[in-house]
N, C-alpha and C positions, 0 to 999 in steps of 0.2 A: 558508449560510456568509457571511451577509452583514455579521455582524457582525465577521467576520477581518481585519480591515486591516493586517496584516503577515504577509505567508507563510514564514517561514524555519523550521521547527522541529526536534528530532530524538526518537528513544523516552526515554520515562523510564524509569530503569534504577535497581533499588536500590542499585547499587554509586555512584550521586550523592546518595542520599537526604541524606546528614549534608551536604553544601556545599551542596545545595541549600535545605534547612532552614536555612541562613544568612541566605537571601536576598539572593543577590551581585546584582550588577551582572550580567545574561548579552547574549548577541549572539543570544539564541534569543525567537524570536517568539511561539511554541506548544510545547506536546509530543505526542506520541502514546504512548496506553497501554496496553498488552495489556489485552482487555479480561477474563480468564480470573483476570489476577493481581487482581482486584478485586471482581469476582463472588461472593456471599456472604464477607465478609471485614467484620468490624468492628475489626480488627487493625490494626499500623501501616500496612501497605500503603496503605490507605483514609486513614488519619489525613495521612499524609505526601502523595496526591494530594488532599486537601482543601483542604489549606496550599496547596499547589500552584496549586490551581482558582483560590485567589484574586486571585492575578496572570498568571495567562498563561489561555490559551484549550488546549481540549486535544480530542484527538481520540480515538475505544476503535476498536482493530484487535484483533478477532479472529482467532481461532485454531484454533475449536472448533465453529463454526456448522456445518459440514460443509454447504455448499449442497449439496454432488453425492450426498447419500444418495439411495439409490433410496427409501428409506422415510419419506422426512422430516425434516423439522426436530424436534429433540427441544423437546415443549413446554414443560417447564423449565429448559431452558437459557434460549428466550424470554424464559419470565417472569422469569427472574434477570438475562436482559439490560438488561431494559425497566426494571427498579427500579434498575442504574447508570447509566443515560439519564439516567432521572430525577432521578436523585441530582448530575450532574457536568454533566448540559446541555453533552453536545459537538458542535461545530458541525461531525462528521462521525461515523455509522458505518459499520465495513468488515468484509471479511472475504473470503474466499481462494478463487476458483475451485478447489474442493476437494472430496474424503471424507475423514473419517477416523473417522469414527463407524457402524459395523454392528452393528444392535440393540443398542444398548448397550454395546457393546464398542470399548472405546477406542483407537485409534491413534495413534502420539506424532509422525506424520508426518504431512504433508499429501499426498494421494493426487492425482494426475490424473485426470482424468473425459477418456472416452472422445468424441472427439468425432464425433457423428452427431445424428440427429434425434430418436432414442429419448429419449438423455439430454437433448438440449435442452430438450425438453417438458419432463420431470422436475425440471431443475433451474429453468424458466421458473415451475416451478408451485410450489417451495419459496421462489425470490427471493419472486413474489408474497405468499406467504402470511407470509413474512418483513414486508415492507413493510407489507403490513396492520393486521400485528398492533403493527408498532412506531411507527405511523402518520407513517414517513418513508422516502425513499430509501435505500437502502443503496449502499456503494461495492464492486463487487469487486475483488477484487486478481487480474492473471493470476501464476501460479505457476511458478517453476522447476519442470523435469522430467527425467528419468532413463529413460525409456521410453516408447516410442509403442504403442498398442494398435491389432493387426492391422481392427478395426472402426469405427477411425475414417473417416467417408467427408469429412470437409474438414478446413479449416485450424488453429490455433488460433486462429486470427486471423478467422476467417471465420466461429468461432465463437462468439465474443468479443462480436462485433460484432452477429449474431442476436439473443444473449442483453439482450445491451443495448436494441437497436430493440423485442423483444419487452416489456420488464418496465419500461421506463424505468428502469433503474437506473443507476445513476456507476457509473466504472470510477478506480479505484486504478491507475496504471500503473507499474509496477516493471520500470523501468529495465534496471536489472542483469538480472533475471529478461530479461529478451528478449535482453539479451547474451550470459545462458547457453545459452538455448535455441536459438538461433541459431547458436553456434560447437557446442554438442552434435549440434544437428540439421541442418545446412551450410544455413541460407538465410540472406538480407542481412536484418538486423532493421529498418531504414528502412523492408522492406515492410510488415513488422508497422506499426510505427508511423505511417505513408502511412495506414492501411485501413480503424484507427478510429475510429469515429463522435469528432471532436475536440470537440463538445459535448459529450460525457458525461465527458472526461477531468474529474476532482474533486482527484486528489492524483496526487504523482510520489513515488515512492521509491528512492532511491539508496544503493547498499549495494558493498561487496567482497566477491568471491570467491576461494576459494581455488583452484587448479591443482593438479591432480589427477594430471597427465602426459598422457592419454589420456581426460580430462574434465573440465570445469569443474563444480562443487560451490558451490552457494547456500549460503555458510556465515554472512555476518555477521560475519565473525571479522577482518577486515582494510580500512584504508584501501578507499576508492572506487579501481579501479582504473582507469589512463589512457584504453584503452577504452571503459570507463564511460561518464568523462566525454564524452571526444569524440562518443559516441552522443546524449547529454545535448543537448550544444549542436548538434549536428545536428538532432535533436528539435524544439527550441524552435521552430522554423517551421511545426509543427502541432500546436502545445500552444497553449492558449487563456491570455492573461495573467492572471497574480495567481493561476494555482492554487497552493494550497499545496505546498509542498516538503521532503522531511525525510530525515535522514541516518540509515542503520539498521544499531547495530552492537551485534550480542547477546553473541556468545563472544571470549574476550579483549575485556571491556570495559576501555577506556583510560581516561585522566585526563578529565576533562569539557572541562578548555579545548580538548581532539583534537578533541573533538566540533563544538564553536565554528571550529577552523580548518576543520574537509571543509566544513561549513556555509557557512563563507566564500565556498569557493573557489565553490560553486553560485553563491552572490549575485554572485561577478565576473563567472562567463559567463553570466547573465541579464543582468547588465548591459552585458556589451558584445554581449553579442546585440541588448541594445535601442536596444544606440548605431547597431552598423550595419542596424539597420531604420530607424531615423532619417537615417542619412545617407543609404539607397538614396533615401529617400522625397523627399530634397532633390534630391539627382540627377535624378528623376522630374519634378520639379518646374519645377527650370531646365532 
């Protein structure tokens, strides 16, 4: 990522293709792109991040890698990954502490993976064979969840953190996701975020959920909510500076300049994150 010197970004969404195809003026630094919606495609999709490639820097989150198969990585999904690498040179990929892929059969959902040492191995030896093959790091993302399986013997966080030490790989931290998880599953998310490893962090994601009554629900369909944020800037004092940043909103996508203001409001509390690290650090001084 060395070549990113501005971390602000948000998803690229076809509902901006035609204003972005303008080429405005934006307040956005990068984008991130499914990388599913580009994978075998010589169609606009491809044509309109082409255009795109040219001025901004862009990132491929997947969707579909399914780290947590017990069986594997599917090896065409790879090699159709590795030829959009190639194609768009993005200075990060990712993809979802997840299943959703069993022999071939597809799931439109992203599954949780059991936490114990079975699976660890498992999915230690898919990251591996991932990174190999795409001859770079990959980022994971931890995932919202909906259920804990009775076989879990540690944390998510405890798992998280394994996987990482094991494969050297980045972690994608998703924000919101640790919000949900944490008010679905009652523990303080600060612990989470305390636990891991802060040099692997690569990217933050910040996204709304929607309330449920009796659940929070990872939808992407709303504003960052207060929460959120205030987790966000709590954060920041075990986030490593300049990681990239980016605002994620899939259903009811809004007007593009929405996207520019949640965007903002991240740039303000990095910023006054970074003021009162500077003023403790004067304090310190005198």
């Amino acid at each position: 990522m060395e070549h990113l010197t501005s971390i602000y970004g948000v998803g690229l969404r076809r509902e901006h293709y035609p204003y972005l195809l303008e080429k405005p003026d934006t307040d956005i630094d990068w984008f991130e792109v499914i990388s599913e919606n580009y994978m075998n495609t010589e169609g606009r999709p491809m044509s309109v991040l082409e255009s795109i490639r040219k001025d901004y820097p862009v990132a491929c989150h997947g969707v579909g890698m399914s780290l947590g198969s017990a069986t594997g990585i599917d090896r065409k999904y790879l090699k159709d990954l590795k030829r959009l690498i190639e194609r768009v040179e993005p200075f990060l990929v990712s993809d979802h502490l997840a299943w959703n892929d069993r022999n071939g059969i597809r799931l439109h959902e992203l599954i949780p993976v059991p936490y114990h040492e079975e699976c660890l191995e498992a999915i230690t030896k898919n990251i591996d064979n991932v990174q190999n093959e795409l001859h770079r790091q990959i980022a994971v993302e931890n995932i919202s969840a909906y259920f804990n399986y009775t076989s879990s013997s540690m944390s998510e966080c405890e798992f998280v953190s394994q996987l990482v030490r094991r494969t050297g790989c980045l972690l994608l931290l998703d924000i919101n996701n640790i919000y949900v998880n944490a008010k679905n599953f009652h523990f303080d998310p600060m612990d989470f975020v305390r636990s891991i490893p802060k040099e692997s962090i690569a990217q933050i994601h910040l996204a709304g959920f929607t309330d449920m009554g009796n659940f929070l629900f990872d939808t992407h369909a709303e504003p960052v909510h207060q929460e959120v944020w205030n987790l966000f800037e709590t954060s920041l004092a075990y986030i490593p500076e300049n990681v990239p940043i980016m605002i994620e909103w899939d259903e009811d996508v809004p007007e593009f300049y929405r996207l520019e203001e949640e965007l903002n409001k991240a740039r303000k509390i990095v910023k006054r994150g970074h003021k009162n690290e500077a003023e403790k650090t004067s304090e310190s001084v005198l």
